[in-house]
C-alpha positions as MATLAB code, in Angstrom:
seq = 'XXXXXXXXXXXXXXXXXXXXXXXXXXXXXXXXXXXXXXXXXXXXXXXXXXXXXXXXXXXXXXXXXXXXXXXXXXXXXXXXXXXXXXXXXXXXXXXXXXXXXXXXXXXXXXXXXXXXXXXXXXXXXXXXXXXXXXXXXXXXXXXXXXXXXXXXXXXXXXXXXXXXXXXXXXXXXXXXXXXXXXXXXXXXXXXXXXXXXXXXXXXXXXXXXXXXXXXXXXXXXXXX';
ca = [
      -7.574  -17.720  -64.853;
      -8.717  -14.079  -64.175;
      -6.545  -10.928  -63.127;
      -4.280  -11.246  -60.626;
      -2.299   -8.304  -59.239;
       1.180   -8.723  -57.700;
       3.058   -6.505  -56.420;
       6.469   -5.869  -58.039;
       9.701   -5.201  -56.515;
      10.878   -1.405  -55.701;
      14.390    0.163  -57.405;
      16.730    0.112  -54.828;
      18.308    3.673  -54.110;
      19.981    4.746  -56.929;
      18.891    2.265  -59.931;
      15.315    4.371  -60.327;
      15.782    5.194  -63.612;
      17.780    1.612  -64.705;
      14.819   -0.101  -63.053;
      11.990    1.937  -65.601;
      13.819    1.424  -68.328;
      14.372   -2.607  -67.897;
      10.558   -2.604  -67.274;
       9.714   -0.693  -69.699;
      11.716   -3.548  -72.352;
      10.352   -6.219  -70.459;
       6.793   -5.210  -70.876;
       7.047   -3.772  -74.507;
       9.257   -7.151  -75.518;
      11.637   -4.556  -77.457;
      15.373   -5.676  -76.492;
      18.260   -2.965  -78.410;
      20.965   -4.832  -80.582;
      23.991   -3.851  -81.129;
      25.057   -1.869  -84.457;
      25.014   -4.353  -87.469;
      29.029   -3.797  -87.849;
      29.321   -4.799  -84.178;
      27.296   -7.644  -84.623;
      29.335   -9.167  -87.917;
      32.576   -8.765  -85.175;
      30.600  -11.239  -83.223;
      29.050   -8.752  -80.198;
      26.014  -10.050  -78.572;
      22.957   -8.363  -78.243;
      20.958   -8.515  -74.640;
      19.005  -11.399  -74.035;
      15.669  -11.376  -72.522;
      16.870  -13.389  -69.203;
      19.933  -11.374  -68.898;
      17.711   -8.351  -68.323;
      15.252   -9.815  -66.344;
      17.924  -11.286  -63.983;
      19.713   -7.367  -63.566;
      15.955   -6.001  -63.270;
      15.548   -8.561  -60.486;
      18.922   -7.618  -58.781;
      18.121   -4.163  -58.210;
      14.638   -4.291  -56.467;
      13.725   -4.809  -53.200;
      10.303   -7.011  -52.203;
       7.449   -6.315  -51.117;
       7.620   -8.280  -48.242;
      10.137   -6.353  -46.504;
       7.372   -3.637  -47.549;
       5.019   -5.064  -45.734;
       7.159   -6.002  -42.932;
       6.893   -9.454  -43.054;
       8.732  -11.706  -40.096;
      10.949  -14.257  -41.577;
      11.426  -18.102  -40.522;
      14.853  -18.077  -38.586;
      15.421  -15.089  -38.114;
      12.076  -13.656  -36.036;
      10.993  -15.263  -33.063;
       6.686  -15.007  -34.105;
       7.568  -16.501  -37.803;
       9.471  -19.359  -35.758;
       6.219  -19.833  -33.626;
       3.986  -19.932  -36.600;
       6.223  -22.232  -38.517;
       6.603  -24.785  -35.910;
       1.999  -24.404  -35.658;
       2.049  -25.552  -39.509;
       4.708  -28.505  -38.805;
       2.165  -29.533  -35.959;
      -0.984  -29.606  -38.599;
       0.621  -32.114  -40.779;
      -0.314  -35.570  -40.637;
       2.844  -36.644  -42.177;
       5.335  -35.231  -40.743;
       8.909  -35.191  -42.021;
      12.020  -34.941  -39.188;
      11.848  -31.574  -37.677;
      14.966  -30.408  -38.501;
      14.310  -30.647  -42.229;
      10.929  -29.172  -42.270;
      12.621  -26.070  -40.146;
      15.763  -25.933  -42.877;
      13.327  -26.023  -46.077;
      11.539  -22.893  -44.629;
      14.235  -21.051  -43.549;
      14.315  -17.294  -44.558;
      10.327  -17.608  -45.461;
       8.700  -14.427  -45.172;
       5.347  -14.927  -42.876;
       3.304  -12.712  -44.935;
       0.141  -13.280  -42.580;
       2.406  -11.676  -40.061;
       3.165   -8.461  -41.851;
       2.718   -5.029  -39.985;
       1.611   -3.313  -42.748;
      -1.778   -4.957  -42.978;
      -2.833   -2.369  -46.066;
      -0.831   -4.302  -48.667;
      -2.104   -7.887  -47.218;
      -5.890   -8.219  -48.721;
      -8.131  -10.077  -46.534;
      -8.200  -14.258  -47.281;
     -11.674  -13.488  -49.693;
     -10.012  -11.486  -51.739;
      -6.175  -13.222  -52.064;
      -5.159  -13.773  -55.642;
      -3.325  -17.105  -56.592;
       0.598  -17.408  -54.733;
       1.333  -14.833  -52.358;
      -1.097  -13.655  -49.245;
      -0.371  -10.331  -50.440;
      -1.628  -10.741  -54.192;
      -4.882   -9.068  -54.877;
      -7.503  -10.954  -56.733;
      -8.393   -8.147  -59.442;
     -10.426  -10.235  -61.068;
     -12.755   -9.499  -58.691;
     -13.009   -5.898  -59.542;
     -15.768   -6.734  -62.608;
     -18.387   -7.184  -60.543;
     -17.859   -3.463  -59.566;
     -18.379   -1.837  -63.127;
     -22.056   -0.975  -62.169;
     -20.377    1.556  -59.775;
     -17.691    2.565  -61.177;
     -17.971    2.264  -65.064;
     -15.727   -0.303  -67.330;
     -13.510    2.183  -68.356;
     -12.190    2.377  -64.441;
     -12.236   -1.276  -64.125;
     -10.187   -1.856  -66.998;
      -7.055   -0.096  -66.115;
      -6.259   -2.846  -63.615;
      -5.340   -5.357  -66.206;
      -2.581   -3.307  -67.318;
       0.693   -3.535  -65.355;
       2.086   -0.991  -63.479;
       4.822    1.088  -62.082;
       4.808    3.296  -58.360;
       3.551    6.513  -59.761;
       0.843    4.640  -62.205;
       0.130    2.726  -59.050;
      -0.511    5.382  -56.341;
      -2.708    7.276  -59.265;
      -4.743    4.446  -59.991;
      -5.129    3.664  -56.606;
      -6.024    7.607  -55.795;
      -8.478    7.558  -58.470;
     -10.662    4.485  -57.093;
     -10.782    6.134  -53.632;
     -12.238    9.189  -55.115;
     -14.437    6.909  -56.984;
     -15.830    4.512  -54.109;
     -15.619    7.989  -51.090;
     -18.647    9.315  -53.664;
     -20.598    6.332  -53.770;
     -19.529    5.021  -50.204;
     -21.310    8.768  -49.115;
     -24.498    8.240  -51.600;
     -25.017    5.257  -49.451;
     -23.884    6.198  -45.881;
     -21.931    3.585  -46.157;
     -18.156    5.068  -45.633;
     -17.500    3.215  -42.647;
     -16.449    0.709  -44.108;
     -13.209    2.316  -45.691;
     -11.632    1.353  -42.122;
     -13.355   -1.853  -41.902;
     -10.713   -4.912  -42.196;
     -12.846   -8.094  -42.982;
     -15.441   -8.434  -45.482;
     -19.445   -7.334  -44.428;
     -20.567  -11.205  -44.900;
     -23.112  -10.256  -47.828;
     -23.853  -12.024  -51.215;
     -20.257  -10.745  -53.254;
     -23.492   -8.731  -55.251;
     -24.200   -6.466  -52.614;
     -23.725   -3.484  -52.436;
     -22.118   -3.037  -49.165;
     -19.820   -6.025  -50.582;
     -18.760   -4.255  -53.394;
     -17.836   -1.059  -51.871;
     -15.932   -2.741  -49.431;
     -13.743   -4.857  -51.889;
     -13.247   -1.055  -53.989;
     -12.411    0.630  -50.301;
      -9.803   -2.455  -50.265;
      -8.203   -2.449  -53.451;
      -8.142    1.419  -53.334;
      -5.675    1.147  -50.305;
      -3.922   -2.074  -51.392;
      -2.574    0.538  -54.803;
      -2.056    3.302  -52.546;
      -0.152    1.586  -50.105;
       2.304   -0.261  -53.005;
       2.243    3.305  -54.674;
       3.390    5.238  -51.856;
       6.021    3.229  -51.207;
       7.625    2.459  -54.198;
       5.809   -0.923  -55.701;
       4.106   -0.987  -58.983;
       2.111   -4.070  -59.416;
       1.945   -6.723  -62.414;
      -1.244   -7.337  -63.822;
      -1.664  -11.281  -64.607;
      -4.219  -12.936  -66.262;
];
């Protein structure tokens, strides 16, 4: 399958340090039990699902992040919603299509184009999954040891480091090469992916994709 990296939701004020320590349970698979005596009067210890269900309660996506417009609720989602019902060849009544994909978030419409990767480098699901997988072909640059830290999940602060560390990275090769414009250069050059042009643009990318998730709030879960 490869390495996928999605970004995960943000605490919501005030459940910061609930919302670490759920993750950090999730991740490590270590769930407390109650005291043995507590357990013989027939107290429950938490389940796996219960937790993930409060984790998920307290966060808030990443596509209100990103500012993503929503279907019913903002007027260019509606437009773009009503262009997909018009590219289907079979096309179910109107009203029903509209009702299925109400409260979709548009992600292709987000402001905040930093956490939306460009279409080459999408991971599998979301537009604004990054395909870390991708990141291997980059190790002549960078070194494996750099590489490797994206396959391990992450919170903000790991996030925003990461993500500050691969800039610093790709600014001192992007300079070797006079080739730093293209930190603010959106699309992909158009070169074989083993270029070297290609590669520093996919790093310049991925740097800002962890910064911008870092900065504001988002760690990111490394699948594979």
């Amino acid at each position: 399958m490869g390495l996928d990296m999605i970004p995960l939701d943000k605490p919501k004020p005030g459940f910061e340090d609930r919302y670490t320590e759920i993750h950090k349970l999730l991740i490590e698979d270590n769930f407390p039990k109650p005291p043995l005596i507590k357990r013989l009067l027939g107290k429950k210890h938490t389940t796996r699902d219960k937790l993930f269900k409060e984790w998920l309660a307290m966060g808030i996506k990443s596509y209100e992040t990103i500012k993503a417009p929503r279907v019913g609720t903002d007027k260019n989602a509606n437009i773009w919603i009503m262009k997909q019902y018009d590219l289907l060849d079979e096309k179910p009544p109107i009203k029903s299509y509209i009702n299925q994909n109400k409260g979709l978030y548009v992600i292709e419409l987000a402001k905040e184009q930093d956490g939306v990767p460009d279409p080459e480098y999408c991971g599998i699901g979301d537009r604004n999954i990054f395909r870390g997988e991708y990141l291997k072909d980059c190790i002549d640059l960078i070194g494996e040891k750099l590489v490797n830290e994206a396959w391990k999940s992450k919170l903000a602060d790991e996030t925003l480091d990461y993500g500050h560390r691969l800039m610093k990275a790709t600014n001192k090769i992007a300079r070797k090469h006079d080739l730093e414009y293209l930190k603010d250069q959106k699309t992909p050059p158009g070169h074989h992916y083993d270029h070297i042009e290609s590669k520093i643009h996919l790093l310049y990318a991925i740097s800002k994709w962890l910064i911008f998730y870092g900065e504001n709030g988002h760690g990111y879960e490394a699948e594979y």
